[in-house]
N, C-alpha and C positions, 0 to 999 in steps of 0.2 A: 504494500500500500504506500503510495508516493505521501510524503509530509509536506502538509502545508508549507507554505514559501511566510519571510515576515510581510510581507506585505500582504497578504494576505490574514495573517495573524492582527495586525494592527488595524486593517479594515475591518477585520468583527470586534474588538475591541479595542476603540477608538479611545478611550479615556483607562489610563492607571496610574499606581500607585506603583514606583520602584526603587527598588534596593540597591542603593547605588556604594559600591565601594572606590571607585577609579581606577581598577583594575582593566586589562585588554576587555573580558569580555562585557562588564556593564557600562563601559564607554560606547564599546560598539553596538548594544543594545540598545542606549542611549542615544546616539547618533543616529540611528535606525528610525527608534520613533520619532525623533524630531523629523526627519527625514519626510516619513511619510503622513506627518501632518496631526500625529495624535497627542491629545493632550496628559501630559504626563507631569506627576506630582513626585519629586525625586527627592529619598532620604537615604543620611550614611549613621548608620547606628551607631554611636561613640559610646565603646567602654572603655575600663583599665587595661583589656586583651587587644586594642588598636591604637598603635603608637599616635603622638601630636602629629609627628608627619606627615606618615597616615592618608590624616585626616583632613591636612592642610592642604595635599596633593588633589585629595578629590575635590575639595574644594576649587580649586582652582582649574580643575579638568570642567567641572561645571560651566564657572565663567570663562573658558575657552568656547564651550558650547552655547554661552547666552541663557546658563540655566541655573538657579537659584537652587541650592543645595541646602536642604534643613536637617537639620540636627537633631537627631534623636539620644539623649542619654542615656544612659542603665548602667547601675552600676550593677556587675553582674558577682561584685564579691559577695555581696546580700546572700547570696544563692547558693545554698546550704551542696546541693545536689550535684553545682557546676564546680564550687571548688575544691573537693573533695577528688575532683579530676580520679571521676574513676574511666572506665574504659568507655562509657555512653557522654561521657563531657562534652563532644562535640554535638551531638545529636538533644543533650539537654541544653546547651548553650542556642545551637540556632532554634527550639523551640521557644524559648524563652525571648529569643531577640527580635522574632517573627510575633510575637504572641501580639507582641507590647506594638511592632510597627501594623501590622493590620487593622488594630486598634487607631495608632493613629490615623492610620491614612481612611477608614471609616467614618472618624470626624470630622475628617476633612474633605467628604463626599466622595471616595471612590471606594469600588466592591471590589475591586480585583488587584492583588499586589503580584507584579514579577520580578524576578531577580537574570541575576547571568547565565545560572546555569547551564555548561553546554554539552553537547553528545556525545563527548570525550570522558563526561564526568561518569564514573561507574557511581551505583549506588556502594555494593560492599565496600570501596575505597573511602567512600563520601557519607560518613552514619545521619550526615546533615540533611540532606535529599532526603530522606527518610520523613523529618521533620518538615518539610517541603511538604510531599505530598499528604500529608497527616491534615496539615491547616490551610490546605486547597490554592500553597502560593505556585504562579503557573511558569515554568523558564521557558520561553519563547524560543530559544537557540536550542535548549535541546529537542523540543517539540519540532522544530522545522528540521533537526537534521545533521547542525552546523557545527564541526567540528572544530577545535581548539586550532588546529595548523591552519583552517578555512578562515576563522576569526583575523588571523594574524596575519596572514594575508588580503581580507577582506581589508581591514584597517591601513594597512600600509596603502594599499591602494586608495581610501579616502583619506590620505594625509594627517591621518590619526596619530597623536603624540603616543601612544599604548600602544602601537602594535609591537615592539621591540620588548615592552615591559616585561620583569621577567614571574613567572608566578607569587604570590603571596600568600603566606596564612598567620594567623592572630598570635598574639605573643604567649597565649597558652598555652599554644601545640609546641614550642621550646621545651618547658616541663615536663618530668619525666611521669607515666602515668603514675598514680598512685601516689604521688609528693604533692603535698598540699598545695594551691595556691595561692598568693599572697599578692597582697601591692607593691612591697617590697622587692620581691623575687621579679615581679613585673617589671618594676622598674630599675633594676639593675641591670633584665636583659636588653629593653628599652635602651637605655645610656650605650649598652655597648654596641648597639646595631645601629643607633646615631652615629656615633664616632664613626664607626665603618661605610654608613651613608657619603658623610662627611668625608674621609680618605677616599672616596673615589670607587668602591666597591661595589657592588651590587648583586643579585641575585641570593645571596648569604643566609645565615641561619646561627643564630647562636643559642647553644643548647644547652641546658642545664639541668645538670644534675647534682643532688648534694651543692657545695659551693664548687662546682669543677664548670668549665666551661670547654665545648668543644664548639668548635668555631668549623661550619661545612661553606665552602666556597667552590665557584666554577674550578676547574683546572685550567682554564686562559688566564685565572688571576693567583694562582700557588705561587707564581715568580714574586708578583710584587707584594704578597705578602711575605714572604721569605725574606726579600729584601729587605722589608719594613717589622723585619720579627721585633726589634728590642723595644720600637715607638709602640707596635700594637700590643706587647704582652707587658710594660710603663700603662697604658691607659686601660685596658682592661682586668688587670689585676689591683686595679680598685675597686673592683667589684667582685672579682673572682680571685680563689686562692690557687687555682691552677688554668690555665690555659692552652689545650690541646688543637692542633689543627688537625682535621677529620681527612685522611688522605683518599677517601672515598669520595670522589667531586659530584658535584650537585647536576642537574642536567640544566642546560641550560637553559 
């Protein structure tokens, strides 16, 4: 059975409510429905698990698009269930963060909330999809088909700042299951993936376990970390008591 195209998804509903992170694929969602004319109400959920940056970035990926980005808060350390980070954290995290946006965006007149989701995303990899289809929110990219390499190419081709972007996930998935999580812990991996922003880095991941930190990076960037081993392990061992580099490289 052929999937609807978005253009066709947008022409039957012409009006929603999105989840926007400023990631490749909710920019190009985003683009998409501005594109084809539908009126869309776009929010980026702000916790303690989404750095300032972040949050700054999508913001500003917004006003690149001419679109007003609202702020949803939660703190999600409240939340007995989520930080206790047991193995459903993710899956109790985006219910939780969907719970609260569907609600808003209800008050604010629209039935239908979509996110990026796209056809690359497996459920069993993804516990969140789960929580997706639970509270009826709809991903239009996986629905029509669009895979993650389609995205990035689609993007580049409309002169999208995201198409190169490199994956992202929330500063919880850093913590090792099972190890509580804190604001503290948050913000010390916070600081160190700043600095590494900052130095020029990207794609990265810094992990923690106990006070150890294992630092995963592309393998195009192993040199200039190597080079810069004494500046980066001076700045992050103010937060960490040990500081490993993960010689498993990341994809890119």
């Amino acid at each position: 059975m052929k999937s609807m195209t978005l253009t066709e998804f947008f022409q039957k509903h012409s009006e929603v409510a999105m989840a926007f992170s400023g990631g490749v694929d909710s920019t190009y969602l985003l683009y998409n429905a501005i594109k084809l004319g539908a009126k869309v109400e776009v929010y980026y959920v702000k916790s303690p698990f989404q750095p300032q940056l972040d949050m700054d970035e999508a913001v500003e990926i917004g006003k690149s698009l001419n679109v007003r980005i609202k702020i949803i808060r939660i703190n999600m350390l409240q939340e007995e269930k989520i930080v206790r980070n047991a193995e459903d954290r993710c899956y109790q995290c985006k219910s939780k963060m969907f719970e609260i946006l569907l609600k808003t965006a209800a008050q604010d007149g629209f039935s239908m909330v979509v996110d990026g989701t796209n056809a690359s995303d497996l459920e069993e990899n993804r516990p969140g999809i789960r929580a997706l289809r639970e509270l009826g929110v709809r991903s239009p990219l996986r629905e029509c088909g669009i895979s993650k390499e389609e995205i990035r190419r689609f993007s580049k081709e409309a002169g999208l700042c995201t198409w190169n972007k490199p994956g992202y996930s929330c500063l919880a998935t850093r913590i090792q299951t099972g190890e509580f999580i804190t604001k503290e812990k948050l913000q010390r991996i916070e600081k160190a993936e700043q600095y590494l922003y900052l130095s020029g880095f990207s794609g990265y991941r810094v992990r923690m376990n106990g006070s150890i930190a294992k630092v995963e990076l592309q393998e195009k960037q192993f040199i200039m970390a190597i080079e810069r081993r004494k500046e980066i392990l001076k700045e992050l061992q103010q937060y960490f008591t040990s500081v490993y580099l993960d010689m498993e490289a990341r994809d890119e």
